[in-house]
C-alpha angles and dihedrals in degrees: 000000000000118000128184092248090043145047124228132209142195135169142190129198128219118193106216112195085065110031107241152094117288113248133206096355111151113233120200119207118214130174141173132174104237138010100266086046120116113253109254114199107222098188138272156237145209131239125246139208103301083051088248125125110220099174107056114135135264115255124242126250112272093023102152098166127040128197130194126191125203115197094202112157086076084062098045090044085050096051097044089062096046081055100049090041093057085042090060101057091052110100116223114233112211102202093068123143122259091235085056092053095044083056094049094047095043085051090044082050099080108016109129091236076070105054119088099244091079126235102328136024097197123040095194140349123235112198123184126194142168121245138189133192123279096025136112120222122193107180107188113199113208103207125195126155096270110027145007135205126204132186136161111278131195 
């Protein structure tokens, strides 16, 4: 909750190589009171299904830098099985066309399971940002194998 003598914050996490919120992903609160402060981790959450963190902590007063940490390599392992578990149970046909197979194979081409660097790039995502009393601040992460973005949100 914002006061007027401190900041809040809030996030949500789509997911978007699949289009949807981010589920289950822990994420870590950290705060300091000036750029040379120690970090002091004031506690965390997880998302839920619609991706959003409704029980991050309140910051402290005097809190002038935030820091949230995602831990996202757990959700994309995760993922990855729930993908390969749903493939399985798929039976191949045999008879399928070659035009078929050449889809399959040009949307294999570039799916992440596929890139060298194994099933996630990044295995979390730190994001730092300066806050000041009275505001609001809602930080989305958009998550995807091999990159994020953030920005403020409203």
């Amino acid at each position: 909750m914002t006061t007027s003598t401190t900041a809040s914050v809030s996030t949500h996490i789509l997911d978007t190589s699949v289009g949807r919120p981010a589920a289950g992903v822990a994420v870590q609160l950290s705060a300091r009171s000036g750029r040379t402060a120690d970090w002091q981790t004031l506690g965390g959450s997880t998302t839920d299904a619609d991706g959003r963190c409704k029980e991050l902590p309140a910051l402290p007063e005097g809190t002038t830098h935030v820091r949230l940490d995602f831990a996202v390599e757990a959700y994309f392992e995760s993922s990855e099985r729930s993908e390969s578990s749903e493939s399985s149970g798929r039976s191949e046909n045999p008879e399928r066309s070659e035009s078929s197979k050449k889809k399959q194979a040009d949307t294999q081409q570039d799916a992440p399971a596929n890139r060298d660097s194994g099933p996630v790039f990044f295995p979390e995502v730190a994001i730092t940002f300066a806050v000041v009393p009275g505001e609001h601040y809602h930080v989305p992460l958009l998550l995807n194998p091999f990159g994020y973005s953030v920005y403020r949100g409203s």
